[in-house]
VMD Tcl script that draws the C-alpha trace (Angstrom):
set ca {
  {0.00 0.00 0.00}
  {1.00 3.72 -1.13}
  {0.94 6.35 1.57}
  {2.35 9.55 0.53}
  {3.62 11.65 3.80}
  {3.80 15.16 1.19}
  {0.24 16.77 2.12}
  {0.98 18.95 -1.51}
  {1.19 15.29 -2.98}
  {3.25 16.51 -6.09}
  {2.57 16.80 -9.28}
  {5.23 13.64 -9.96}
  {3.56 11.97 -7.20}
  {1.51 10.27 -9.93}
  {4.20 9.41 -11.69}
  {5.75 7.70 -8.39}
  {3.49 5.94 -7.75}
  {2.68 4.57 -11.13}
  {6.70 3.31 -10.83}
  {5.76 0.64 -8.25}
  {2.57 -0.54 -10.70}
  {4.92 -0.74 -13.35}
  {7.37 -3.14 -10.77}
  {4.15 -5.32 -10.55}
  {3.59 -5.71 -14.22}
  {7.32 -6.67 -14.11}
  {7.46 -9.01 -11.78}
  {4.12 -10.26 -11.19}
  {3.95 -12.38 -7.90}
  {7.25 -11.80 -6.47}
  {6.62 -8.72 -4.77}
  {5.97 -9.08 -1.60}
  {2.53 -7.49 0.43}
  {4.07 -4.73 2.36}
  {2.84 -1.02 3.85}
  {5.23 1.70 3.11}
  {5.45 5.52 3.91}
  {6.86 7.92 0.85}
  {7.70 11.38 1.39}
  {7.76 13.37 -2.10}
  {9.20 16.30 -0.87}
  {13.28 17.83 -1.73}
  {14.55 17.75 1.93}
  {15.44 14.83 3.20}
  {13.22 14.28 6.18}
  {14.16 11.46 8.86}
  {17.07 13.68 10.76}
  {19.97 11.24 13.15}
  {19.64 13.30 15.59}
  {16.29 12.97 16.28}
  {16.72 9.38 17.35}
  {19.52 9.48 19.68}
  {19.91 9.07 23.03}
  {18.52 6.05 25.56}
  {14.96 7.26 25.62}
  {14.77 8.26 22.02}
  {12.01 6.28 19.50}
  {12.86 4.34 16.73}
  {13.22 6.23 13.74}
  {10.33 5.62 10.94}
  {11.12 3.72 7.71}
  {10.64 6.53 5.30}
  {11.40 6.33 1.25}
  {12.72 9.48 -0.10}
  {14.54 9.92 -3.27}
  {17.71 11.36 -1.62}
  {19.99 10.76 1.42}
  {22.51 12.13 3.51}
  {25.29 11.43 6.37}
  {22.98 13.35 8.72}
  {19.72 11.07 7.36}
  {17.90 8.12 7.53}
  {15.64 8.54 4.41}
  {15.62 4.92 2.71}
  {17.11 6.10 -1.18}
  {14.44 5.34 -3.74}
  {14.58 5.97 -7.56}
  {12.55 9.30 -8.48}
  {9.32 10.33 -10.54}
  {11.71 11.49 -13.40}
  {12.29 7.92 -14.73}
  {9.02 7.70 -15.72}
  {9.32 11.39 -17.17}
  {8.57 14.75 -15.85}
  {5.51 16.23 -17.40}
  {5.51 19.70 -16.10}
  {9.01 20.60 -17.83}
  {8.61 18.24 -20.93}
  {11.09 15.84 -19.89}
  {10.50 12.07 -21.43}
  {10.73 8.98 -19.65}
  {14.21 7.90 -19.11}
  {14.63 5.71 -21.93}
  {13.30 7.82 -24.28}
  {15.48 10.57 -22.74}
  {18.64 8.89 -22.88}
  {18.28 7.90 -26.64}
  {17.27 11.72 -27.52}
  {21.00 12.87 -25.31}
  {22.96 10.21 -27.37}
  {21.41 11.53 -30.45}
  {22.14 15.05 -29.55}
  {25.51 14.96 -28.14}
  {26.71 12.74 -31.87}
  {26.15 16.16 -33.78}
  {28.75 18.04 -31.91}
  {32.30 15.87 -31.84}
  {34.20 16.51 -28.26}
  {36.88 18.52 -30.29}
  {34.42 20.92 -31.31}
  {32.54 21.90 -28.86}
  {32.63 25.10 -26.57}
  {35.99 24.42 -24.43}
  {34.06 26.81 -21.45}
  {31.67 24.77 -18.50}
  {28.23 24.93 -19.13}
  {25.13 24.96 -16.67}
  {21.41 26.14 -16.85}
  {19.45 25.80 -14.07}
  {17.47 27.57 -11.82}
  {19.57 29.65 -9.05}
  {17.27 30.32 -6.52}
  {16.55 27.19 -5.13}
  {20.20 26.96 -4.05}
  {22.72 29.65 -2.02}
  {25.45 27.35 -3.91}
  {23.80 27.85 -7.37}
  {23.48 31.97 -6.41}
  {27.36 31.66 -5.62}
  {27.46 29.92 -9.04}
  {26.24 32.69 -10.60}
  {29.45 34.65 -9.74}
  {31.68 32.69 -11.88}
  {29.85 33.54 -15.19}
  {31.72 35.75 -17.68}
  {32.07 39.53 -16.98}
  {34.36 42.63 -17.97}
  {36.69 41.98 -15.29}
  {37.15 38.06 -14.98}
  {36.56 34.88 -17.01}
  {36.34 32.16 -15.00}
  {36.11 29.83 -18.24}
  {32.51 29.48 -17.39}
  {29.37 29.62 -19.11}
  {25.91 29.80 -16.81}
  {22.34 30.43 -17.63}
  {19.47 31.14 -15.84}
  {16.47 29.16 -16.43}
  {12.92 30.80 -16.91}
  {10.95 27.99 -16.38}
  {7.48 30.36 -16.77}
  {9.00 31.32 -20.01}
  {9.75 28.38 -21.34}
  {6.10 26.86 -20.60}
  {5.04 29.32 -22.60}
  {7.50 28.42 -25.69}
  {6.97 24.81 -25.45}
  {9.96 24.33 -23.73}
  {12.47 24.84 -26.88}
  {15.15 26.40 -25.35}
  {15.36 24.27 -22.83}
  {15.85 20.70 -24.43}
  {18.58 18.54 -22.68}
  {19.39 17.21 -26.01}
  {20.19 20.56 -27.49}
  {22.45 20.66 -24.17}
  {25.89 18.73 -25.06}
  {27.64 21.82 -27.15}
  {30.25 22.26 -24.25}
  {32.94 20.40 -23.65}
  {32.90 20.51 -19.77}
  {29.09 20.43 -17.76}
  {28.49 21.87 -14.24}
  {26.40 19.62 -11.92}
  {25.28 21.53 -8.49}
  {22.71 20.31 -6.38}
  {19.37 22.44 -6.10}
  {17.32 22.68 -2.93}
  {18.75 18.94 -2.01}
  {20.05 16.61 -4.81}
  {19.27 17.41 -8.64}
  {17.52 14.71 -11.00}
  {19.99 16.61 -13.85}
  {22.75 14.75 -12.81}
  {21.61 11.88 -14.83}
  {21.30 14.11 -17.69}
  {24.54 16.08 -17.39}
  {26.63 12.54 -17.09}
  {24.96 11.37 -20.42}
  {26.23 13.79 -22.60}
  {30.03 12.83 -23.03}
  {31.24 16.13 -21.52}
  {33.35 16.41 -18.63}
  {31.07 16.45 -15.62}
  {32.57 19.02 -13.13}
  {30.34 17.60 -10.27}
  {30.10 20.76 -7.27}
  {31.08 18.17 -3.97}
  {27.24 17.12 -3.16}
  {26.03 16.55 0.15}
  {23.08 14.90 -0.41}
  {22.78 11.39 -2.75}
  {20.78 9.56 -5.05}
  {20.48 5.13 -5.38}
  {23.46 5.10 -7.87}
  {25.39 8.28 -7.73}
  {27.33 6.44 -4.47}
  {28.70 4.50 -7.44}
  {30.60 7.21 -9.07}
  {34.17 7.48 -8.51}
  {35.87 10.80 -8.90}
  {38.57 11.29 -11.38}
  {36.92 8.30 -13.20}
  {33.59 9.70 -13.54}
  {33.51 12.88 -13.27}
  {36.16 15.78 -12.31}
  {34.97 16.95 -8.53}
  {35.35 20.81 -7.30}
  {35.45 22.00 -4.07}
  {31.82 24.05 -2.57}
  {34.24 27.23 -1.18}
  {36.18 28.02 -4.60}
  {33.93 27.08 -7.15}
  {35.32 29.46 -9.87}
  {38.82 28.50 -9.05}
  {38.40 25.55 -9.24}
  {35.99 25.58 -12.55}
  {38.63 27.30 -14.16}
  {41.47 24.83 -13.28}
  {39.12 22.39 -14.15}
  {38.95 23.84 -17.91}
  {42.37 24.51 -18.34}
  {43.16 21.17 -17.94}
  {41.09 19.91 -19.85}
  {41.89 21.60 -22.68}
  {45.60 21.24 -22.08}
  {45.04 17.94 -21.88}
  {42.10 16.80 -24.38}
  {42.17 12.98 -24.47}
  {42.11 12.57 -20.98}
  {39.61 14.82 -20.54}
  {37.35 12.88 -22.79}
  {38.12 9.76 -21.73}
  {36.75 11.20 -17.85}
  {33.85 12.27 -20.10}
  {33.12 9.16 -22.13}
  {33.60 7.14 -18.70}
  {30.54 9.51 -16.98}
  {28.16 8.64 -20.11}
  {29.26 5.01 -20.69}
  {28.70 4.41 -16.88}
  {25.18 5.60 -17.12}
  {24.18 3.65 -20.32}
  {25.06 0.63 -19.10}
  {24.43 1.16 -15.15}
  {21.43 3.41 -15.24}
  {19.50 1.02 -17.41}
  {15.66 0.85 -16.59}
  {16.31 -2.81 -16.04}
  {18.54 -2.19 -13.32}
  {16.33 0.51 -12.25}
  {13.41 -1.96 -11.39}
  {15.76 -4.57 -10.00}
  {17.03 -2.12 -7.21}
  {13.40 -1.51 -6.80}
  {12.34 -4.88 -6.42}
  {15.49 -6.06 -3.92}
  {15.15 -3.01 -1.36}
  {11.23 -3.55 -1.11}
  {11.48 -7.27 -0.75}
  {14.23 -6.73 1.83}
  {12.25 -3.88 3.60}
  {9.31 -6.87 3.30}
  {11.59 -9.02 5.51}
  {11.75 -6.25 8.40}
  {8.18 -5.96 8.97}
  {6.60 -7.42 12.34}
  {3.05 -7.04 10.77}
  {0.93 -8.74 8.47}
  {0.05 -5.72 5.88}
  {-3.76 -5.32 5.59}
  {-6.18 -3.18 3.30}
  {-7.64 -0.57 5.09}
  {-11.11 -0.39 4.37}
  {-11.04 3.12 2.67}
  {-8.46 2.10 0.38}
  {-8.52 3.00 -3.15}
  {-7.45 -0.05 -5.48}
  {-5.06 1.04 -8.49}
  {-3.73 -0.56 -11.62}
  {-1.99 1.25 -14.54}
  {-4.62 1.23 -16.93}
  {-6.76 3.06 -14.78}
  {-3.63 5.62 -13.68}
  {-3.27 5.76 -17.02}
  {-7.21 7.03 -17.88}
  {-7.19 9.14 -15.45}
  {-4.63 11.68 -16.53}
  {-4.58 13.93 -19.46}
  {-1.77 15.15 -22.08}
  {1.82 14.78 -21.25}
  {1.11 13.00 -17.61}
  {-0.91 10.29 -19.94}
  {1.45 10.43 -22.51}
  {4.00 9.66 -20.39}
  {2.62 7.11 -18.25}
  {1.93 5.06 -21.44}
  {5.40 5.66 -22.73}
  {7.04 3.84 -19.64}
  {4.68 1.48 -19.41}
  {5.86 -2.51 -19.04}
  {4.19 -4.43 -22.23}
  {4.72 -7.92 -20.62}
  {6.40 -9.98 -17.62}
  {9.85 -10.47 -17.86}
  {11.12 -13.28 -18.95}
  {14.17 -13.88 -16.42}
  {14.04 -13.32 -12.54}
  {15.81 -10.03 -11.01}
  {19.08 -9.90 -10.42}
  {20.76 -11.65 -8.20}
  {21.49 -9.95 -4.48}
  {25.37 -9.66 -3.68}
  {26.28 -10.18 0.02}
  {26.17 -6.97 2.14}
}
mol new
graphics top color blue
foreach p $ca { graphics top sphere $p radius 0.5 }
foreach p [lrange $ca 0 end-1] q [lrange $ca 1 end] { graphics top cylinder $p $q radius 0.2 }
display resetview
């Protein structure tokens, strides 16, 4: 059973919860019954030090899409996989076809040798401080930022803002927002050099990353300075630049696949499953949900969308198998 602890229930709430339908239609049996708590919300929400101390409670088992040292929120994968409506972004796969696409018509060479972002800066005192590093009279930090006008782009159908159209640099800024950013999936696709602001927070797989491999990492307190480093090196030295940027891309084709998506899905509910000391029941006001009718019930792009990541059939082979802790 869903239970949604965001009282604004989110526009890609929908989309959320349609994700664990679609895990059914996967794997049709093997998920287990089980009663869950989801909080849509940025921040992450089930605080350490809450629970500490000899007379403290036990902290609640809440999913979240990000973590941190100072949390407990159990990491799930977010409404964006199944795409994000509002902004025009498609499902996942779709997504990540569109990126390859995009970044083939610009070769590495050619390609702006400055760091790119476009975002919005408000959300974030880090992405304000970003802000600073953009080109001026005085200074050129070999950085390139934009803001984004999300109200404006609604308006234009969203052509300026295209993360396909979005590979034309050869180096890519990723800075977290209010907590963690779903771009960073986005920004690692494109075969730039992912110049990754230290994060605090995490998603399921960005823990998987390793720096220097991955992506190039830069310090919170001397972003420009290190940006521009970051540039120069690059650019003095091109082929290992590209191979840090290939790496970042190749790791999330073949990682990030939707496959692998549902399996870590499927393994962290089924081991969640094995914590309960209750027998999951309907409640009797329940409302009973299966895709079709999540489907019907939504119009345009949130329709669109849901039918676009929709599972056809049952898979034919079992989920991965569990490594040892």
């Amino acid at each position: 059973m869903w239970r949604s602890t965001d009282r604004r229930f989110k526009p890609g709430t929908s989309l959320q919860y349609g994700a664990f339908l679609q895990l059914l239609r996967l794997y049709p049996g093997r998920v287990p019954d089980l009663d869950l708590l989801f909080f849509t919300g940025d921040r992450t929400r089930i605080m350490k030090r809450d629970y500490k101390g000899p007379d403290a409670p036990l902290p609640p088992p809440v999913f979240h899409y990000c973590g941190e040292k100072a949390s407990l929120d159990i990491v799930f994968p977010d409404w964006t996989f199944w795409g994000w409506a509002e902004v025009n972004i498609l499902p996942w796969e779709q997504m990540l076809r569109a990126i390859k696409q995009g970044r083939e018509k610009i070769k590495w060479e050619e390609r702006d040798p400055y760091a790119f972002w476009k975002g919005n800066p408000r959300v974030a005192a880090d992405r304000v401080d970003l802000m600073k590093c953009n080109l001026s009279d005085k200074t050129d930090w070999n950085v390139r930022v934009y803001k984004q006008d999300w109200r404006k782009e609604i308006g234009q159908g969203f052509q300026q803002s295209k993360l396909e159209d979005q590979c034309t640099h050869r180096y890519k800024i990723y800075i977290e927002g209010a907590t963690w950013s779903v771009s960073e999936k986005y920004i690692l696709a494109c075969d730039s050099v992912t110049l990754m602001v230290n994060p605090r927070y995490y998603d399921f797989f960005s823990r998987s990353l390793v720096p220097m491999r991955h992506f190039w990492p830069v310090r919170r307190k001397n972003k420009c300075r290190d940006l521009k480093f970051a540039v120069d090196w690059g650019n003095d030295h091109t082929r290992k630049a590209q191979t840090i940027g290939k790496a970042g891309s190749k790791y999330i084709e073949e990682m990030l696949t939707m496959r692998n998506v549902y399996d870590y899905m499927f393994h962290l509910l089924n081991e969640y499953s094995k914590l309960l000391k209750f027998k999951p029941t309907i409640p009797p006001k329940a409302q009973s949900v299966c895709t079709e009718t999540a489907a019907c019930s939504k119009k345009g792009l949130w329709k669109e969308f849901m039918v676009q990541s929709m599972v056809k059939s049952p898979s034919d082979k079992l989920p991965c198998t569990l490594p040892p802790p």
